[in-house]
PDB file as gemmi writes it, atoms N, CA and C in Angstrom:
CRYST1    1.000    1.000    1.000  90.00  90.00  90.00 P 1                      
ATOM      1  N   UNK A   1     248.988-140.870-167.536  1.00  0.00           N  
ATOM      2  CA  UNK A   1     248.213-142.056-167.231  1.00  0.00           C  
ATOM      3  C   UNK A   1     249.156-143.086-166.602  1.00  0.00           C  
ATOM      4  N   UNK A   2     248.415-143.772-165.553  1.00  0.00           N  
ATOM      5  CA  UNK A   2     249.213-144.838-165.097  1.00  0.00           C  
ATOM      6  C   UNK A   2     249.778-146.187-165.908  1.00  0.00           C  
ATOM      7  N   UNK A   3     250.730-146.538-165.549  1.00  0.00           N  
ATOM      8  CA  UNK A   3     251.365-148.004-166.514  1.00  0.00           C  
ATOM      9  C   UNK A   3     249.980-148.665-166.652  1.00  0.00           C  
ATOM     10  N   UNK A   4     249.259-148.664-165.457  1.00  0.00           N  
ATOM     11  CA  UNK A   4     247.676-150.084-165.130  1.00  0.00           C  
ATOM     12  C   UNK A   4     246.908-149.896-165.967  1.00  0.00           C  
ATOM     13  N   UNK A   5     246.693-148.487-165.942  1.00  0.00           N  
ATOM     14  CA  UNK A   5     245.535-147.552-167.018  1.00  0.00           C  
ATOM     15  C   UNK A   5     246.044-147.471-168.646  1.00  0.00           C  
ATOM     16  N   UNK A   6     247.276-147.426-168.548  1.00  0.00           N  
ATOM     17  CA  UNK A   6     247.910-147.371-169.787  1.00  0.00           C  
ATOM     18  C   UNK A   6     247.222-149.233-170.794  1.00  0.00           C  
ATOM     19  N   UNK A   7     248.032-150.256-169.507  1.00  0.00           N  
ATOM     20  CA  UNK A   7     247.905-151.690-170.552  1.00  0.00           C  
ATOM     21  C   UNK A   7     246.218-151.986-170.365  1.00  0.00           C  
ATOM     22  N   UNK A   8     244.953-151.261-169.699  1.00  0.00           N  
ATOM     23  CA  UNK A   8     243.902-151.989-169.870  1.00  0.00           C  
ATOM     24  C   UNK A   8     242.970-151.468-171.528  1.00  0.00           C  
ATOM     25  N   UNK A   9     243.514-150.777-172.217  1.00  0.00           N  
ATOM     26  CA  UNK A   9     242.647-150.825-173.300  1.00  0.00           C  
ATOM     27  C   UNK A   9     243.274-152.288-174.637  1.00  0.00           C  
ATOM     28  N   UNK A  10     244.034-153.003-173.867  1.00  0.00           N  
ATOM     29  CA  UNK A  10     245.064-153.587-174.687  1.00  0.00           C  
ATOM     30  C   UNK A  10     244.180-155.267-174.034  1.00  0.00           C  
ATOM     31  N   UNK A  11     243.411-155.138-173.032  1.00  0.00           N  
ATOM     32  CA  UNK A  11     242.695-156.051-172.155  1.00  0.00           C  
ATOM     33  C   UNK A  11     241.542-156.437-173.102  1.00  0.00           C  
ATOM     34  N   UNK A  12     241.256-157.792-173.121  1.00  0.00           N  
ATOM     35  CA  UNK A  12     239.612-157.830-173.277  1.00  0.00           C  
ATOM     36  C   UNK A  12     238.778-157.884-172.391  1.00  0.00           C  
ATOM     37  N   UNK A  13     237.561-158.001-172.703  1.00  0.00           N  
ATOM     38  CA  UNK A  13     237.001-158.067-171.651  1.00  0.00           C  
ATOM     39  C   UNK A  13     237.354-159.562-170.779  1.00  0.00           C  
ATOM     40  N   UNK A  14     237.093-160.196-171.775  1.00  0.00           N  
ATOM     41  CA  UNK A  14     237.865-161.740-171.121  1.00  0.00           C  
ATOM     42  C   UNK A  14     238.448-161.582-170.119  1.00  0.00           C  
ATOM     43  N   UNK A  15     239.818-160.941-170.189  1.00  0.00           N  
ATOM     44  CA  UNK A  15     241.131-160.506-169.851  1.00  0.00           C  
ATOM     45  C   UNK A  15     240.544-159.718-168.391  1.00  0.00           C  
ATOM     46  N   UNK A  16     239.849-159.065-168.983  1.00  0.00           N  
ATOM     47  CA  UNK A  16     239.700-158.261-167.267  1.00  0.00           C  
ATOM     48  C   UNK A  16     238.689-159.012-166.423  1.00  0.00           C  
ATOM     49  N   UNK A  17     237.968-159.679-167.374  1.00  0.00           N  
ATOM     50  CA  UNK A  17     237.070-160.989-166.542  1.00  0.00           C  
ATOM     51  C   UNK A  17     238.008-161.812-165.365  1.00  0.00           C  
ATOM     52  N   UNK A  18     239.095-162.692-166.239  1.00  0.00           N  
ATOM     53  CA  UNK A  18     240.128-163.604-165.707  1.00  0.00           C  
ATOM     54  C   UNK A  18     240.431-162.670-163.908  1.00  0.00           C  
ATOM     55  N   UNK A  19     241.138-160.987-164.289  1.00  0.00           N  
ATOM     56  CA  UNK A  19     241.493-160.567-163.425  1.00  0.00           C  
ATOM     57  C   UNK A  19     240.495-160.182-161.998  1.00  0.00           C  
ATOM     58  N   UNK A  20     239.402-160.448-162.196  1.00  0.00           N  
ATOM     59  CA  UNK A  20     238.217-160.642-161.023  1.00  0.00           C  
ATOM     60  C   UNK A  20     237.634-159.449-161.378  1.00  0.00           C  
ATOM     61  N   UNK A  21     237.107-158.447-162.563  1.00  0.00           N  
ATOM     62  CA  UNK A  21     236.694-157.516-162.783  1.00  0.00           C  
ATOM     63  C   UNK A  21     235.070-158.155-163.245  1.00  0.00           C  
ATOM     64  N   UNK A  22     233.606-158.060-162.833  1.00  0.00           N  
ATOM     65  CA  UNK A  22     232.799-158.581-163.565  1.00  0.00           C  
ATOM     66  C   UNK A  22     232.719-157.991-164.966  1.00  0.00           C  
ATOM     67  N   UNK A  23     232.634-159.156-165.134  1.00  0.00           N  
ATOM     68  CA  UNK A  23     232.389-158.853-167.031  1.00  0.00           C  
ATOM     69  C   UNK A  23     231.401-158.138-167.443  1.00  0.00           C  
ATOM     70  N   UNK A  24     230.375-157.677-167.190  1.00  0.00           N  
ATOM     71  CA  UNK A  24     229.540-156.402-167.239  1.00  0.00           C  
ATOM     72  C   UNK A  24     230.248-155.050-167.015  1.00  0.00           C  
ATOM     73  N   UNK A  25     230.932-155.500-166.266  1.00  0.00           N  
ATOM     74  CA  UNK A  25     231.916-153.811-166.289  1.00  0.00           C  
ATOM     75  C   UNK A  25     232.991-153.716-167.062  1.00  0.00           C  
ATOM     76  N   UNK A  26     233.472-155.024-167.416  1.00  0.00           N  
ATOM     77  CA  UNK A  26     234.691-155.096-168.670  1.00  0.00           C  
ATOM     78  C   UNK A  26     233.842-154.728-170.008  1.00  0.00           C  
ATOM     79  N   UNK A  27     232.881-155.298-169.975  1.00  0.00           N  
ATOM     80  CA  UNK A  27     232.188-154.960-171.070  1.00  0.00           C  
ATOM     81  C   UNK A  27     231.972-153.331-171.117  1.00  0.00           C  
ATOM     82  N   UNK A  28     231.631-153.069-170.163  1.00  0.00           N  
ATOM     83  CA  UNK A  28     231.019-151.181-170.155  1.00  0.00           C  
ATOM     84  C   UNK A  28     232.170-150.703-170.540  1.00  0.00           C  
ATOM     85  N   UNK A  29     233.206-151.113-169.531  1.00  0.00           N  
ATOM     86  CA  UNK A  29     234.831-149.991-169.921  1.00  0.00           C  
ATOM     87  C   UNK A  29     234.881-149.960-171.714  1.00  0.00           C  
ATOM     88  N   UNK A  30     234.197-151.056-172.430  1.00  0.00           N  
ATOM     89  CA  UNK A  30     235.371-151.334-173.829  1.00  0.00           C  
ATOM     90  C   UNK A  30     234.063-150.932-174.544  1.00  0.00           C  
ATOM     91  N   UNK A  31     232.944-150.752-174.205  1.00  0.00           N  
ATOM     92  CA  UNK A  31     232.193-150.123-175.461  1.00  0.00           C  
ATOM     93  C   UNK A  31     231.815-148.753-175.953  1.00  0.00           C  
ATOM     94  N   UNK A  32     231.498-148.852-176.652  1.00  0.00           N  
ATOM     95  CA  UNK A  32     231.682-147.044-177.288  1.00  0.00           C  
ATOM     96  C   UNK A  32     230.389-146.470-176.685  1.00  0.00           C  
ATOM     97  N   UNK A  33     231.446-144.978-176.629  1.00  0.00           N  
ATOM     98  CA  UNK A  33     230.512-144.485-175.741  1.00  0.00           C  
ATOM     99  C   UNK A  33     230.896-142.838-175.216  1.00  0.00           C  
ATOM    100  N   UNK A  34     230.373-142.147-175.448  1.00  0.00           N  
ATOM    101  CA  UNK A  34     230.724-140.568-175.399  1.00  0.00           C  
ATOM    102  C   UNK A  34     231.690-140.023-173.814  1.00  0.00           C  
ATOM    103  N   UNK A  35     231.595-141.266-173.669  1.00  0.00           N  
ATOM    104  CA  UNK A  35     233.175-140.757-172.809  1.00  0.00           C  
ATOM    105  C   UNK A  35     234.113-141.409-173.014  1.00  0.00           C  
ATOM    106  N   UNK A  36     235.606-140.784-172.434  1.00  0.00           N  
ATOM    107  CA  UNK A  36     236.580-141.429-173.336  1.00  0.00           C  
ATOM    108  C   UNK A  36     237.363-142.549-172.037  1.00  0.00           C  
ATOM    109  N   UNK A  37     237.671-143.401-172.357  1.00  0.00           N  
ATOM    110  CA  UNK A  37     238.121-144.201-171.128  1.00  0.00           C  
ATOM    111  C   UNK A  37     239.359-143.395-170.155  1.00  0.00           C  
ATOM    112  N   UNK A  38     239.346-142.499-169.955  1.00  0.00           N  
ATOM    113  CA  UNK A  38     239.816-141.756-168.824  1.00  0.00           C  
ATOM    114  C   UNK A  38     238.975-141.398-167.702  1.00  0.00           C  
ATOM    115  N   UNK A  39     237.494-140.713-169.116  1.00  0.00           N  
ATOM    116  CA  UNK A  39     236.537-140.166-168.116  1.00  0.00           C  
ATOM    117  C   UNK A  39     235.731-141.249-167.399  1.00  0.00           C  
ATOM    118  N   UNK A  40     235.567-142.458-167.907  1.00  0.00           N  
ATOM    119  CA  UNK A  40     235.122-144.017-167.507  1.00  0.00           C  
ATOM    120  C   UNK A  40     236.038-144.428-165.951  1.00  0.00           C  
ATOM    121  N   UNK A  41     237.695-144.283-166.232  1.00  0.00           N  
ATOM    122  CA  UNK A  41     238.243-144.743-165.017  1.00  0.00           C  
ATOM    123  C   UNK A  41     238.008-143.438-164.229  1.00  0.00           C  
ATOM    124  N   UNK A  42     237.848-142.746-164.203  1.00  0.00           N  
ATOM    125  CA  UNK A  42     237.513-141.721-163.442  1.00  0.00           C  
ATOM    126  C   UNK A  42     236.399-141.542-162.057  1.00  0.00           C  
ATOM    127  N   UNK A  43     235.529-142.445-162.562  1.00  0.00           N  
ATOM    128  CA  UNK A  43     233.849-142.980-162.307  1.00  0.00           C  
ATOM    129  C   UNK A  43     233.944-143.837-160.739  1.00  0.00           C  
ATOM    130  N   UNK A  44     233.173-144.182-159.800  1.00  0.00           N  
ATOM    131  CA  UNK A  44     232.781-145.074-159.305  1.00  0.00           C  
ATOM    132  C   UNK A  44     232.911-146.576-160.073  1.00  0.00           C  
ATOM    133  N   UNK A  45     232.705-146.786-161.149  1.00  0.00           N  
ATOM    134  CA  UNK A  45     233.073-148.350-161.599  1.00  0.00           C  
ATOM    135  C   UNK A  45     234.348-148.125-162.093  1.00  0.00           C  
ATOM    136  N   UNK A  46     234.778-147.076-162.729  1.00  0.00           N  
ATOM    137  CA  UNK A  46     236.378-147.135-163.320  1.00  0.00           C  
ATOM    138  C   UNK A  46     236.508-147.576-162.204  1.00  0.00           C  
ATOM    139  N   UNK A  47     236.946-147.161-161.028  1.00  0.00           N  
ATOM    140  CA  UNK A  47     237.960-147.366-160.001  1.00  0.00           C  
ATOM    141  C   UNK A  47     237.819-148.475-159.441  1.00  0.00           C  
ATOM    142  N   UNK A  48     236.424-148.897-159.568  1.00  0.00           N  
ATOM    143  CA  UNK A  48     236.452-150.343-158.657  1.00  0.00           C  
ATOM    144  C   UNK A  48     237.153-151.642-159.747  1.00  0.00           C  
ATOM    145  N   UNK A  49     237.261-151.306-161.028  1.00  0.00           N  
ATOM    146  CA  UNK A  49     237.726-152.297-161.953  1.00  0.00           C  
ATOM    147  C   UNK A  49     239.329-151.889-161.984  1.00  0.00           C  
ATOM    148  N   UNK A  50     239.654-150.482-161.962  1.00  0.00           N  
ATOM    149  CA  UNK A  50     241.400-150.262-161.665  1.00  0.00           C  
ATOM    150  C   UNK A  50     241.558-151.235-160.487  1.00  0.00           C  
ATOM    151  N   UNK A  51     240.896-151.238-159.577  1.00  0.00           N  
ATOM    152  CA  UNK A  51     241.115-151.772-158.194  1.00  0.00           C  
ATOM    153  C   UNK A  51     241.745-153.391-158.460  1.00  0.00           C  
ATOM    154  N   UNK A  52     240.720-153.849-159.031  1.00  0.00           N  
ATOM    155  CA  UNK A  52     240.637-155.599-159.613  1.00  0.00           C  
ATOM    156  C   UNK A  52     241.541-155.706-160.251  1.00  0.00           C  
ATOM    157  N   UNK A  53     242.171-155.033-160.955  1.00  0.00           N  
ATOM    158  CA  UNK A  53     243.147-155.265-161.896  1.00  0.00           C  
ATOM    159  C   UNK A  53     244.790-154.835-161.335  1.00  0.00           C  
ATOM    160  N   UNK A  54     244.809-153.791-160.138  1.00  0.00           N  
ATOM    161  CA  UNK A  54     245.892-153.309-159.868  1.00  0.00           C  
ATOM    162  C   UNK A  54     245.656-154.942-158.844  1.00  0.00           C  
ATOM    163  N   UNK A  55     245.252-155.247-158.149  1.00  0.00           N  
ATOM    164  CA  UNK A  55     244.981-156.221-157.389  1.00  0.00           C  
ATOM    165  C   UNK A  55     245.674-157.584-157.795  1.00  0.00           C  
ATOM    166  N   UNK A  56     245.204-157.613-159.089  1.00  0.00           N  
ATOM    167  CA  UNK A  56     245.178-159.149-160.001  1.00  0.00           C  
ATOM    168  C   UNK A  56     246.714-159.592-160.042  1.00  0.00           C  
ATOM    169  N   UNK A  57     247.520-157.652-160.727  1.00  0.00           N  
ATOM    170  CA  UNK A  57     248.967-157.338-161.477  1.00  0.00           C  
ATOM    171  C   UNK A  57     249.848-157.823-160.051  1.00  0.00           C  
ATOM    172  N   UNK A  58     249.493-156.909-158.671  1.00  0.00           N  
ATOM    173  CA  UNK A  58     250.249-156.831-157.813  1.00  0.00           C  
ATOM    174  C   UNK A  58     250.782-158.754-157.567  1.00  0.00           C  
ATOM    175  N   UNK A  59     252.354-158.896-157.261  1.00  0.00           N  
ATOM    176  CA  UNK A  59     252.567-159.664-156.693  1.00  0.00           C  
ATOM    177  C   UNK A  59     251.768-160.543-155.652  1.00  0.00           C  
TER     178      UNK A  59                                                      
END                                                                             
């Protein structure tokens, strides 16, 4: 797993709010749910919220 992928279960949703992720999708990533947040970043919305967040981190 990537370092990005690694620190976002450590995120709130808040947290990924702040980073320009909508909070409906911070919310989806962090609630329970028969997939495991690999198979979540994996997805059409995983990636668009990795995106926001590799975005936010980058210099």
């Amino acid at each position: 797993m990537s370092t990005h992928a690694a620190a976002i279960p450590q995120l709130t949703p808040t947290a990924l709010n702040v980073a320009g992720v909508p909070l409906k999708d911070a919310v989806w990533l962090h609630a329970e749910s028969r997939l495991t947040l690999v198979q979540k970043l994996a997805t059409e919305r995983g990636a668009a919220i990795l995106k926001h967040v590799r975005s936010y981190l980058s210099p």
